[in-house]
PDB file of N, CA, C and O in Angstrom, chain B, residues numbered from 101:
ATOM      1  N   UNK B 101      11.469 -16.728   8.886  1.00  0.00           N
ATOM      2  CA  UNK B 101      10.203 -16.120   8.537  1.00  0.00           C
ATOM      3  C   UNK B 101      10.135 -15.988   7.016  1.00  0.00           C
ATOM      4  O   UNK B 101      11.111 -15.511   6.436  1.00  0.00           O
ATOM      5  N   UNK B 102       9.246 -16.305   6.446  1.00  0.00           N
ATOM      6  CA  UNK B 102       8.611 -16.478   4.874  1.00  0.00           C
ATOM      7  C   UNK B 102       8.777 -15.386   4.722  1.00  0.00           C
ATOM      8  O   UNK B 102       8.577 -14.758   5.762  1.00  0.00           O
ATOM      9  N   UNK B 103       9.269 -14.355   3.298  1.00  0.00           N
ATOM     10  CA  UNK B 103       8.886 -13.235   2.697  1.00  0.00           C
ATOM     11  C   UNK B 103       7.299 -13.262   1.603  1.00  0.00           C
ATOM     12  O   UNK B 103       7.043 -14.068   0.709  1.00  0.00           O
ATOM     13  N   UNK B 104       6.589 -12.271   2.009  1.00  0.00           N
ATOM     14  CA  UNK B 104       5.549 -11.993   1.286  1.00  0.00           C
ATOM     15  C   UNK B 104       6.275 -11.650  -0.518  1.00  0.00           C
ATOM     16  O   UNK B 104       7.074 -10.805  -0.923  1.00  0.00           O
ATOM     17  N   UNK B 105       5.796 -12.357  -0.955  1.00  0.00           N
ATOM     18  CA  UNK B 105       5.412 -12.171  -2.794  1.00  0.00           C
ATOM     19  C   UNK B 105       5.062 -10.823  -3.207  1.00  0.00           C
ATOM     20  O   UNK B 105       3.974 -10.347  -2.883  1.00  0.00           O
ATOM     21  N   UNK B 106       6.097 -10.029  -4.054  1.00  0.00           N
ATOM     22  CA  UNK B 106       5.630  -8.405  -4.153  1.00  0.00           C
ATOM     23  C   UNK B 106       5.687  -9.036  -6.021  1.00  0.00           C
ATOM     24  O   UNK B 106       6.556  -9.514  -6.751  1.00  0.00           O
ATOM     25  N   UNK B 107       3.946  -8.612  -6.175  1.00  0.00           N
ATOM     26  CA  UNK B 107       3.495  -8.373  -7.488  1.00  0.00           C
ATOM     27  C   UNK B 107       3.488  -6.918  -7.929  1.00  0.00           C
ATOM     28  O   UNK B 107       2.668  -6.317  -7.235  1.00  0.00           O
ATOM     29  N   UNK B 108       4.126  -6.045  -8.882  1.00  0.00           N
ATOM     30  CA  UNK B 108       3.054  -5.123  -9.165  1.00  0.00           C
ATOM     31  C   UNK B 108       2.274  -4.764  -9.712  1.00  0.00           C
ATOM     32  O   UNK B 108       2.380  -4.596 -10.926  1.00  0.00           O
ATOM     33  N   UNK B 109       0.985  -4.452  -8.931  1.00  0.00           N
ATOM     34  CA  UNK B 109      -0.185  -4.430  -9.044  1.00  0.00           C
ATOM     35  C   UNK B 109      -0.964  -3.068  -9.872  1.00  0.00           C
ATOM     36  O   UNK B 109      -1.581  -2.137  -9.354  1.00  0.00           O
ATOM     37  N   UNK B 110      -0.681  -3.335 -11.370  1.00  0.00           N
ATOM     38  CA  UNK B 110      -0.716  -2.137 -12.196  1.00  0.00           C
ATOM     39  C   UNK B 110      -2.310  -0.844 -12.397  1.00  0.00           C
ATOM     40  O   UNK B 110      -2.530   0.168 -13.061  1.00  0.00           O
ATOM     41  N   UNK B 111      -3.187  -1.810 -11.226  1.00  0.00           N
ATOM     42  CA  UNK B 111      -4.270  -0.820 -10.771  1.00  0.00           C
ATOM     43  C   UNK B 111      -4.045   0.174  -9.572  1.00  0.00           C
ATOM     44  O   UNK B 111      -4.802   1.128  -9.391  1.00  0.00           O
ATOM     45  N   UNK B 112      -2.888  -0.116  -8.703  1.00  0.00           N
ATOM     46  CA  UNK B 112      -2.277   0.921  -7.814  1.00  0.00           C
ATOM     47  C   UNK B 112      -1.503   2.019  -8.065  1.00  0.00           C
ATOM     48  O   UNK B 112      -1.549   3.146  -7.573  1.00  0.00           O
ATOM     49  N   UNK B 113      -0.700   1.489  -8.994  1.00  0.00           N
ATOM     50  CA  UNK B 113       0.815   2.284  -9.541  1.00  0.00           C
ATOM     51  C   UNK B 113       0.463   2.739 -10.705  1.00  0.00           C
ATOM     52  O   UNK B 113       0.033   2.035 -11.619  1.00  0.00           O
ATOM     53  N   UNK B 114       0.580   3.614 -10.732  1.00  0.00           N
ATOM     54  CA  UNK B 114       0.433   4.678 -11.986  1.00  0.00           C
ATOM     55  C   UNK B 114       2.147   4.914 -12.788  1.00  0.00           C
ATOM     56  O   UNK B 114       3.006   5.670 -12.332  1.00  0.00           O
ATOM     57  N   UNK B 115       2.293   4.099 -13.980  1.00  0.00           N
ATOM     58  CA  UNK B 115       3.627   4.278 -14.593  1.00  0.00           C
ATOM     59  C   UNK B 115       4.390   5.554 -14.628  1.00  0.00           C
ATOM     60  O   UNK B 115       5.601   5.675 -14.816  1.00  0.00           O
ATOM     61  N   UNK B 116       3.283   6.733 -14.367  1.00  0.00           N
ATOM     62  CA  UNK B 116       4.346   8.189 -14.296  1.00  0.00           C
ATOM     63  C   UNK B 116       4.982   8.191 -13.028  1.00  0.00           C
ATOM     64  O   UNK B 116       6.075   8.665 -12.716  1.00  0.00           O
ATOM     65  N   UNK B 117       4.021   7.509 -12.249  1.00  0.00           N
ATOM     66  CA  UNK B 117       4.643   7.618 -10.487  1.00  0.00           C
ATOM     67  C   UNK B 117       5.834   7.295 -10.238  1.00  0.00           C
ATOM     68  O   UNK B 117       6.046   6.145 -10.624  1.00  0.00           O
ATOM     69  N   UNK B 118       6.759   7.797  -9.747  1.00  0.00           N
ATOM     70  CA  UNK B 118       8.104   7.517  -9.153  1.00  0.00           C
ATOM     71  C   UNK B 118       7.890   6.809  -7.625  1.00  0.00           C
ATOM     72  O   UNK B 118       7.175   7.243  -6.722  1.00  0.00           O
ATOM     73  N   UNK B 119       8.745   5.564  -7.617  1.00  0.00           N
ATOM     74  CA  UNK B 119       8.711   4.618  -6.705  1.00  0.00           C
ATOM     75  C   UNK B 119       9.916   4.468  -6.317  1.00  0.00           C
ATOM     76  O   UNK B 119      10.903   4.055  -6.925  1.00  0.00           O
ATOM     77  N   UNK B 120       9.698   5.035  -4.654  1.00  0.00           N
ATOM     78  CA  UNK B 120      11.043   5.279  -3.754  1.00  0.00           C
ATOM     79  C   UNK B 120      10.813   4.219  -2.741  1.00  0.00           C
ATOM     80  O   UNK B 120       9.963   4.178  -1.852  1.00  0.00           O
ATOM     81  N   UNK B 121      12.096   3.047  -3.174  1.00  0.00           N
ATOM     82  CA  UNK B 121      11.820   1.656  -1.787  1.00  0.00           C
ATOM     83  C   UNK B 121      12.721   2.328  -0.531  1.00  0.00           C
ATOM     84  O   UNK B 121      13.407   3.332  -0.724  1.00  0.00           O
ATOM     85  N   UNK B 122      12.667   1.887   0.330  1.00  0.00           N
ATOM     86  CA  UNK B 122      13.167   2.237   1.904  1.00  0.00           C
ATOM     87  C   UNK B 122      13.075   0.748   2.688  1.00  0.00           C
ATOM     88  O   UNK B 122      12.015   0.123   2.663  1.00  0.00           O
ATOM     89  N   UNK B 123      14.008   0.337   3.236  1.00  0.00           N
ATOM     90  CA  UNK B 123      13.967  -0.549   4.300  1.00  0.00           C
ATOM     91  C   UNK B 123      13.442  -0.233   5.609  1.00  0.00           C
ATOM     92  O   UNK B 123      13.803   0.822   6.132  1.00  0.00           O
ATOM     93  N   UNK B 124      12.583  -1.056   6.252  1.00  0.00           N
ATOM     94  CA  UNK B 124      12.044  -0.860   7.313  1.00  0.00           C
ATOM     95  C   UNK B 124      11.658  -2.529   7.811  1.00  0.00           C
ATOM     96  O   UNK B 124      11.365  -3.622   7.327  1.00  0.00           O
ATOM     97  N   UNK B 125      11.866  -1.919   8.983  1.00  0.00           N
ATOM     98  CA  UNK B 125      11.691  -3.441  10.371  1.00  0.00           C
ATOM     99  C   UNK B 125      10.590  -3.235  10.745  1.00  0.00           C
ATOM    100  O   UNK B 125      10.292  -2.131  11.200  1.00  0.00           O
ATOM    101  N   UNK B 126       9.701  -4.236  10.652  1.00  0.00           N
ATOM    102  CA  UNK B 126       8.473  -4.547  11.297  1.00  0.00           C
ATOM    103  C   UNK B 126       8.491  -5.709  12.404  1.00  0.00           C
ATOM    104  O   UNK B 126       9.166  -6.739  12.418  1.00  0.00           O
ATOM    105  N   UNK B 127       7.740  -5.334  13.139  1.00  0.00           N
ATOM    106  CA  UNK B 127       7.817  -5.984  14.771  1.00  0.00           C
ATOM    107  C   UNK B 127       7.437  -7.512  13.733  1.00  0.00           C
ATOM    108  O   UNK B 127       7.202  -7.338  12.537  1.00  0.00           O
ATOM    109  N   UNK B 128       7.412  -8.927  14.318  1.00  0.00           N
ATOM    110  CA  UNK B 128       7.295 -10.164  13.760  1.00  0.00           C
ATOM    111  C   UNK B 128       5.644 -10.567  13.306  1.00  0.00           C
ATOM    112  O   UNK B 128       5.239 -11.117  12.281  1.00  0.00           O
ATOM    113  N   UNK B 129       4.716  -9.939  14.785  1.00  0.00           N
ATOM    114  CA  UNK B 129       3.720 -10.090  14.595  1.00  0.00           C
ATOM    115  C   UNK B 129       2.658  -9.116  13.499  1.00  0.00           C
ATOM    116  O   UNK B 129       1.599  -9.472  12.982  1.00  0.00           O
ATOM    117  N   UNK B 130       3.263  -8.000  13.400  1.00  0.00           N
ATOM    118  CA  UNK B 130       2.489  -7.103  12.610  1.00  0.00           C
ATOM    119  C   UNK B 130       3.265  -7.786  10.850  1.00  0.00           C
ATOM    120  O   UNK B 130       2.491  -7.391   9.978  1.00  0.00           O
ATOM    121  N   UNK B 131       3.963  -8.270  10.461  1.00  0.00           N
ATOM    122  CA  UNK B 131       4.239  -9.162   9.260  1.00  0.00           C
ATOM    123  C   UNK B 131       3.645 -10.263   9.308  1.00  0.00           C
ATOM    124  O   UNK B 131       3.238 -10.685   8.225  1.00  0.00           O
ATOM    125  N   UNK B 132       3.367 -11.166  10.633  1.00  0.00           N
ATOM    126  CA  UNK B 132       2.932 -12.498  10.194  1.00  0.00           C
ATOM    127  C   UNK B 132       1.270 -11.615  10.185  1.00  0.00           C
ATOM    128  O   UNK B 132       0.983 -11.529   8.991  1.00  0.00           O
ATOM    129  N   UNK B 133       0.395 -11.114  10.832  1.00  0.00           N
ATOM    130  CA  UNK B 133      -0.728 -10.290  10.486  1.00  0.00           C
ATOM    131  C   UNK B 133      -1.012 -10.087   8.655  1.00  0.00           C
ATOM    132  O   UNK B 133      -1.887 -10.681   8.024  1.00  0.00           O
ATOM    133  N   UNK B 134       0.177  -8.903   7.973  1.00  0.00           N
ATOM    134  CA  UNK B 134       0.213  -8.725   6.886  1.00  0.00           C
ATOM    135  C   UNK B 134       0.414 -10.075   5.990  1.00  0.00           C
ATOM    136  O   UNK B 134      -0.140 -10.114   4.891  1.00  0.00           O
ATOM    137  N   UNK B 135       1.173 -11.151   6.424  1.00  0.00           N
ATOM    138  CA  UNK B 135       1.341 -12.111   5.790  1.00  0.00           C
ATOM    139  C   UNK B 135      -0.495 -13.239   5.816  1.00  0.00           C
ATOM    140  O   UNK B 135      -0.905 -13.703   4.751  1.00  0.00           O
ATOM    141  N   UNK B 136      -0.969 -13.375   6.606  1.00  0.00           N
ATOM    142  CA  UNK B 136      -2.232 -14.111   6.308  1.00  0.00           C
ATOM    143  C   UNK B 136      -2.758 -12.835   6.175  1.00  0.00           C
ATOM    144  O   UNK B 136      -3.436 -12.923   7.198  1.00  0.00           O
ATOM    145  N   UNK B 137      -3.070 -11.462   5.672  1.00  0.00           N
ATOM    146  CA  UNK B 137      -4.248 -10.790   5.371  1.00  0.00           C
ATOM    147  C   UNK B 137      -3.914 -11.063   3.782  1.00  0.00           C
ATOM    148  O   UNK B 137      -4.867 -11.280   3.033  1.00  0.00           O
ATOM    149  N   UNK B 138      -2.708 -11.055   3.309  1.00  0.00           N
ATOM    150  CA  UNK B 138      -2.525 -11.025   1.983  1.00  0.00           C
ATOM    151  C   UNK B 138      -3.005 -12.455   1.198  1.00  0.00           C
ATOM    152  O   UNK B 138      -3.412 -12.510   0.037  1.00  0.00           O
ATOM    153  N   UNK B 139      -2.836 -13.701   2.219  1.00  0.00           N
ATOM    154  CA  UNK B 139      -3.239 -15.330   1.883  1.00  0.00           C
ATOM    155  C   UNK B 139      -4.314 -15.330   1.828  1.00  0.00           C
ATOM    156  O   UNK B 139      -4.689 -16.246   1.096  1.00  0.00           O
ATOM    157  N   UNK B 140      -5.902 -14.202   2.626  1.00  0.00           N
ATOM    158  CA  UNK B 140      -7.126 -14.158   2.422  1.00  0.00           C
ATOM    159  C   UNK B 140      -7.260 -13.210   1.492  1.00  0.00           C
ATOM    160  O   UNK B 140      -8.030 -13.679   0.653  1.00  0.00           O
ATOM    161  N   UNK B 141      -6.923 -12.097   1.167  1.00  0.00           N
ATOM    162  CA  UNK B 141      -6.810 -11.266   0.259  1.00  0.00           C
ATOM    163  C   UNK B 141      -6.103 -11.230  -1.397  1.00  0.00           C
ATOM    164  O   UNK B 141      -5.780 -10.056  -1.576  1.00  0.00           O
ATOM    165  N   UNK B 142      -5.803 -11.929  -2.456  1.00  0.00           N
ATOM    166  CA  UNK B 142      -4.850 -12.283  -3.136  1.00  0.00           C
ATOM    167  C   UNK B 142      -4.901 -10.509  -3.888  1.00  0.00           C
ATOM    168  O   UNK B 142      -4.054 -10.397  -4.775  1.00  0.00           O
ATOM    169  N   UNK B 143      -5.551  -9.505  -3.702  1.00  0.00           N
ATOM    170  CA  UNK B 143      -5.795  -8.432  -4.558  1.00  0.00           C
ATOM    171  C   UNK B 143      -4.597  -7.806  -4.447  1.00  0.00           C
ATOM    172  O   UNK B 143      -3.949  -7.267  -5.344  1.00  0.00           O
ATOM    173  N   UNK B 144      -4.219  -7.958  -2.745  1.00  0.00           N
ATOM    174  CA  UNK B 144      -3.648  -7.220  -1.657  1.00  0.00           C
ATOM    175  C   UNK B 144      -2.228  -7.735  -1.733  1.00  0.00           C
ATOM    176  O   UNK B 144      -1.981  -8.938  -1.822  1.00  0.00           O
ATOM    177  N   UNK B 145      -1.258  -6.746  -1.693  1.00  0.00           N
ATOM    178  CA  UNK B 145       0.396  -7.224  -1.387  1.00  0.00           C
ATOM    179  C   UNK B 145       0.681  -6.584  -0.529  1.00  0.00           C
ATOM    180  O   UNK B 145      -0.220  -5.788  -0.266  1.00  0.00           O
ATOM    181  N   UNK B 146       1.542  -6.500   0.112  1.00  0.00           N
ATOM    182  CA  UNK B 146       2.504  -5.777   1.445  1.00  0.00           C
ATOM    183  C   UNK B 146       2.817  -4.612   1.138  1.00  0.00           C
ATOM    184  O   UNK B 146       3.316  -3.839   1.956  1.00  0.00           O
ATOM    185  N   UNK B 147       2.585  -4.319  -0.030  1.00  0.00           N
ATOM    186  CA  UNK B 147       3.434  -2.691  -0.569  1.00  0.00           C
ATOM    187  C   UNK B 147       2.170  -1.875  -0.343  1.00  0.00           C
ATOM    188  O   UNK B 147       2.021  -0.987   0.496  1.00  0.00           O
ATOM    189  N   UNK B 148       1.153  -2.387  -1.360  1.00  0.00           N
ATOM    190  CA  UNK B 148      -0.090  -1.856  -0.738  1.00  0.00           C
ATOM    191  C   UNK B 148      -1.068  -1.641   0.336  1.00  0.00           C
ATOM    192  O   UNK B 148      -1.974  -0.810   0.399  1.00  0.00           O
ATOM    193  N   UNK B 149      -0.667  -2.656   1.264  1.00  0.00           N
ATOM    194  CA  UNK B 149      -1.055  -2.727   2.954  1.00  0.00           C
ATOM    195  C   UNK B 149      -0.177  -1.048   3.075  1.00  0.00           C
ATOM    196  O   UNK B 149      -0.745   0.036   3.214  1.00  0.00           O
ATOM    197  N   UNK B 150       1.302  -1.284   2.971  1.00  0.00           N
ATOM    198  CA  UNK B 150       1.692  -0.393   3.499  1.00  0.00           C
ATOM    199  C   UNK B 150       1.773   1.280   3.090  1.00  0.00           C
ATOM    200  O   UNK B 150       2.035   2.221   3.840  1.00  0.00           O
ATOM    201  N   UNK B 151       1.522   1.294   1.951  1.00  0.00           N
ATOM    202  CA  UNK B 151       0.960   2.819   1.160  1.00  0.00           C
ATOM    203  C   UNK B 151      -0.628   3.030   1.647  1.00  0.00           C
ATOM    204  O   UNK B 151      -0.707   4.252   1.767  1.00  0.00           O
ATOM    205  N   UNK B 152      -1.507   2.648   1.878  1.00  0.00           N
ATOM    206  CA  UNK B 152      -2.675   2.968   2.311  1.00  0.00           C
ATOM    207  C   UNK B 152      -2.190   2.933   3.689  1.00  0.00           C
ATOM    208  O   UNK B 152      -1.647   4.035   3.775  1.00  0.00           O
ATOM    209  N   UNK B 153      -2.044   2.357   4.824  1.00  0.00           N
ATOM    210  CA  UNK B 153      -1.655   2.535   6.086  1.00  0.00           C
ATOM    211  C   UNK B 153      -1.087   4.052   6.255  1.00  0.00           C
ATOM    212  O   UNK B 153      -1.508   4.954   6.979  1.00  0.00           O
ATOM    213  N   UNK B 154       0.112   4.032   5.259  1.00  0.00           N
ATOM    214  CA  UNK B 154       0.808   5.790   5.551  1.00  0.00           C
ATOM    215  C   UNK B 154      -0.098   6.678   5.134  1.00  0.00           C
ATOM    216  O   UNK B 154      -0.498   7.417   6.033  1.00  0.00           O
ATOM    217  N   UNK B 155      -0.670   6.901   3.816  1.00  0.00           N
ATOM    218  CA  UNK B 155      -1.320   7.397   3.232  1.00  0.00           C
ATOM    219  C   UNK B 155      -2.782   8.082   4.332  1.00  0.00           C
ATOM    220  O   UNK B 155      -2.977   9.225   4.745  1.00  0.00           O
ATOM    221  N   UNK B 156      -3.593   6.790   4.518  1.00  0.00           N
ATOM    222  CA  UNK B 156      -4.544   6.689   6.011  1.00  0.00           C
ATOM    223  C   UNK B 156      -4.379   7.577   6.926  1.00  0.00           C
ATOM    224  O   UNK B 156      -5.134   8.411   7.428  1.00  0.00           O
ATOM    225  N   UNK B 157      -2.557   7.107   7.191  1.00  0.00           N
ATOM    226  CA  UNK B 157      -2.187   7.570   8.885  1.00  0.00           C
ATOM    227  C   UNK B 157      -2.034   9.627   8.523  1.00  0.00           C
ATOM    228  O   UNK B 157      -2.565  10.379   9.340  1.00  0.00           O
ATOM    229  N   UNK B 158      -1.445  10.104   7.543  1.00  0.00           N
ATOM    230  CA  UNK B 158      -1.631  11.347   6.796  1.00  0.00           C
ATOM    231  C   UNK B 158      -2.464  11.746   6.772  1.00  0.00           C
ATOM    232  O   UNK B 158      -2.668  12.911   7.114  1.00  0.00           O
ATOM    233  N   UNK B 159      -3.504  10.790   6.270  1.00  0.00           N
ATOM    234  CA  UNK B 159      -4.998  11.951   6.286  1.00  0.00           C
ATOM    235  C   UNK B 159      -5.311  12.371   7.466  1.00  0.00           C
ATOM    236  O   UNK B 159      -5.492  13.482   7.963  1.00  0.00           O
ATOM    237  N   UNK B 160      -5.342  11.444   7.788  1.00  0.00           N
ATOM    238  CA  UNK B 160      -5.824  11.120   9.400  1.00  0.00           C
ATOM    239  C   UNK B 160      -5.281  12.775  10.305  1.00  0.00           C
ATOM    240  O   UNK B 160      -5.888  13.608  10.978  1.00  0.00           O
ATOM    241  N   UNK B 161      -3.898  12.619   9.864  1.00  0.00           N
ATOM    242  CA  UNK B 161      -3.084  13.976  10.668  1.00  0.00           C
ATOM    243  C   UNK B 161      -3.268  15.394   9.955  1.00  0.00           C
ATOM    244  O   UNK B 161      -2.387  16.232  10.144  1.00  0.00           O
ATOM    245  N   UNK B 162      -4.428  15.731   9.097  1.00  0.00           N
ATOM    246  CA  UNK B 162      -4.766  16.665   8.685  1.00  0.00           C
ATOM    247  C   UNK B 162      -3.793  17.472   7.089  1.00  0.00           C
ATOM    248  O   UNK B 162      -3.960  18.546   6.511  1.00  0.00           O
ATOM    249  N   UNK B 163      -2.690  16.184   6.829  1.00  0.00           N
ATOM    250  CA  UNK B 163      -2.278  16.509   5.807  1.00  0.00           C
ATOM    251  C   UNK B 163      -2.780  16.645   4.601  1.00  0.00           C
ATOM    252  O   UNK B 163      -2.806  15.569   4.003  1.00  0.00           O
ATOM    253  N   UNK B 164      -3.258  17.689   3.904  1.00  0.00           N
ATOM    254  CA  UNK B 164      -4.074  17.281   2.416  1.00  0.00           C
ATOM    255  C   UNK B 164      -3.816  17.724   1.433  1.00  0.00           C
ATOM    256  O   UNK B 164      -3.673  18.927   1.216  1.00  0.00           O
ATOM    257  N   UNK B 165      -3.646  16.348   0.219  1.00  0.00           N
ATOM    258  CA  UNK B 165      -2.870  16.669  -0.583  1.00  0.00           C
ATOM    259  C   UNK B 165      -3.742  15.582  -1.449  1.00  0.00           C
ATOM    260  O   UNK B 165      -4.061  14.412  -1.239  1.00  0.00           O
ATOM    261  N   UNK B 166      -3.970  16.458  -2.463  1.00  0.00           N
ATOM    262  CA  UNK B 166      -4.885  15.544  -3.866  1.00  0.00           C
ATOM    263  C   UNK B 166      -4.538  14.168  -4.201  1.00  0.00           C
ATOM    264  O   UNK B 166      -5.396  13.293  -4.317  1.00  0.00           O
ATOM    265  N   UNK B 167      -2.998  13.918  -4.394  1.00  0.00           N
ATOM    266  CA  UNK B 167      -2.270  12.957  -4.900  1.00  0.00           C
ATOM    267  C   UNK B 167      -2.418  12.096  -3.766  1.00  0.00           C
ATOM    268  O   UNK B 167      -2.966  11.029  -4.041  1.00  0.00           O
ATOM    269  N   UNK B 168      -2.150  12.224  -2.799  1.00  0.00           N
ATOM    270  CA  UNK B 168      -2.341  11.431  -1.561  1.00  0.00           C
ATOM    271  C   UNK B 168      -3.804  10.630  -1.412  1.00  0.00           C
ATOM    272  O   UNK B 168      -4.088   9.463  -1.142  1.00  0.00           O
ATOM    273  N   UNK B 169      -4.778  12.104  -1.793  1.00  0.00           N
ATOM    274  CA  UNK B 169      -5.752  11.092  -1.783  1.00  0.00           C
ATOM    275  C   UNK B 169      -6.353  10.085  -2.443  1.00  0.00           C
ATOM    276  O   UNK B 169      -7.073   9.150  -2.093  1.00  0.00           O
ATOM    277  N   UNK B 170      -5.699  10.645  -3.971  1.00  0.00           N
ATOM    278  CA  UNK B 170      -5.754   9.434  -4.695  1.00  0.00           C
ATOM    279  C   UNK B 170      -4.936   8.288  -4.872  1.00  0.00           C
ATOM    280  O   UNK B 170      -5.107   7.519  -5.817  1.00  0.00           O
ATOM    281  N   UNK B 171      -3.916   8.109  -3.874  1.00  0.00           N
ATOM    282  CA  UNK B 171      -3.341   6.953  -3.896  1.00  0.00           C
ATOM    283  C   UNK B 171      -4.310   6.193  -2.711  1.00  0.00           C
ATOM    284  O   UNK B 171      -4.907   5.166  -3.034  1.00  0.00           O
ATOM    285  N   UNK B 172      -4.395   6.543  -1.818  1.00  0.00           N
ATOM    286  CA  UNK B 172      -5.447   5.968  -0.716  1.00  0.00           C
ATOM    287  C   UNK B 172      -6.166   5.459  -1.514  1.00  0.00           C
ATOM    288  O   UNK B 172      -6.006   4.363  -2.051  1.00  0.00           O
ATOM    289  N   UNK B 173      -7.374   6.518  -1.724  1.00  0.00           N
ATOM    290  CA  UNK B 173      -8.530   6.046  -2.202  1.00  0.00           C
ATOM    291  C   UNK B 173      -8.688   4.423  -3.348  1.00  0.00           C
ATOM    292  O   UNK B 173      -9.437   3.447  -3.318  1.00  0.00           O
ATOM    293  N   UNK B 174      -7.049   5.047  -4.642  1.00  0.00           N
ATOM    294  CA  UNK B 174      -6.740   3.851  -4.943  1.00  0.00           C
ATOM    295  C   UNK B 174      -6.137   2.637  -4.876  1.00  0.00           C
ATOM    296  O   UNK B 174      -6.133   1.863  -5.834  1.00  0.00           O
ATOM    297  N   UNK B 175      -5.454   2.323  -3.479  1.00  0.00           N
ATOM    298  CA  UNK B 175      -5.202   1.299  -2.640  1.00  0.00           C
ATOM    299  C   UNK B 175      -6.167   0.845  -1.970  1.00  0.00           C
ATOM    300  O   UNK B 175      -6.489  -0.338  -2.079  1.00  0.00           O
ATOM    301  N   UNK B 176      -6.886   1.791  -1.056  1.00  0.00           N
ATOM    302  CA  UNK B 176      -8.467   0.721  -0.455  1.00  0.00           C
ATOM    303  C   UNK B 176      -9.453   0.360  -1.611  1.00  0.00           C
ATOM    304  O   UNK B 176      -9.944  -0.749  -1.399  1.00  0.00           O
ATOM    305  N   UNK B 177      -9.784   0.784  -2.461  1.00  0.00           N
ATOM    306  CA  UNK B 177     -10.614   0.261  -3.367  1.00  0.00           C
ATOM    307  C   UNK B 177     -10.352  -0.176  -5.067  1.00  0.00           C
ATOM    308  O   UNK B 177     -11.114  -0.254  -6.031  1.00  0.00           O
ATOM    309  N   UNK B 178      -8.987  -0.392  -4.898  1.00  0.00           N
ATOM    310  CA  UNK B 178      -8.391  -1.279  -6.167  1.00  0.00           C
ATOM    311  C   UNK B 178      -8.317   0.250  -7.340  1.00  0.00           C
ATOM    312  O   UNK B 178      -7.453  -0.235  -8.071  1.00  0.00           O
ATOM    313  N   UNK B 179      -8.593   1.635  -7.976  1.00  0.00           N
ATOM    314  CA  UNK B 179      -9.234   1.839  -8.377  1.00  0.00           C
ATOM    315  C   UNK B 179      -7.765   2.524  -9.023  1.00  0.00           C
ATOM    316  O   UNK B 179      -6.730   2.501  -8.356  1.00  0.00           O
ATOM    317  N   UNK B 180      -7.813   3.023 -10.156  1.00  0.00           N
ATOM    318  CA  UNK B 180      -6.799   3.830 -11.035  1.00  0.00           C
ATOM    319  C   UNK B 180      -7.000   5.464 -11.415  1.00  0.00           C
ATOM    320  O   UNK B 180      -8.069   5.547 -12.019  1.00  0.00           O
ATOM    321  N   UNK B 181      -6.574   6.365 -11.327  1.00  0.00           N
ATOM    322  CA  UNK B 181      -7.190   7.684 -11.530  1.00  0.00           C
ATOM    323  C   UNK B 181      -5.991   8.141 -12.300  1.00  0.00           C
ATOM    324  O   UNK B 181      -4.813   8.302 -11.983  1.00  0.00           O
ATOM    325  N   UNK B 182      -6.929   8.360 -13.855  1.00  0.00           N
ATOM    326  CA  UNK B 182      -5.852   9.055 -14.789  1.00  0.00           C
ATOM    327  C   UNK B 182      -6.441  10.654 -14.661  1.00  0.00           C
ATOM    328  O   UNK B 182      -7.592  11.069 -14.532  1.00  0.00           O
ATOM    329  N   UNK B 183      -4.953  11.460 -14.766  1.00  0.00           N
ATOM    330  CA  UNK B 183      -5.054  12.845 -15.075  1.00  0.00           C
ATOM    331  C   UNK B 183      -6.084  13.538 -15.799  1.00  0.00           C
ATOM    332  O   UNK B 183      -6.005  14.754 -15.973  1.00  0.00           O
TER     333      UNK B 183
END
């Protein structure tokens, strides 16, 4: 199986932000999924599929937290929010 291309994408990541990697197994089909959304998408990388997904799945569960929402907000819509 091909690995997806991790750019970083300096309209997501904010240079003060601290970036904690973790290994994780994804079922085959939910990667080959992420792998052609990113081949129609070139904006889009796997890191960012997967920080808006958690981020999403958080709101979603009534967690609320400013920073959170501005990483969402700036993963679904490309967008940067300085202090």
């Amino acid at each position: 199986m091909q690995q997806l291309k991790y750019e970083k994408n300096p309209k997501v990541f904010n240079p003060k932000d601290e970036v904690i990697s973790f290994k994780c197994e994804l079922q085959e089909n939910l990667q080959k999924a992420m792998k052609v959304f990113v081949e129609e998408h070139p904006n889009w990388d796997q890191y960012r599929i997967i920080q808006a997904a958690i981020a999403g799945f958080l709101m979603q569960k009534g967690f609320q937290n400013r920073d959170l929402t501005r990483l969402y907000i700036g993963n679904m819509f490309s967008m940067n929010f300085k202090d």
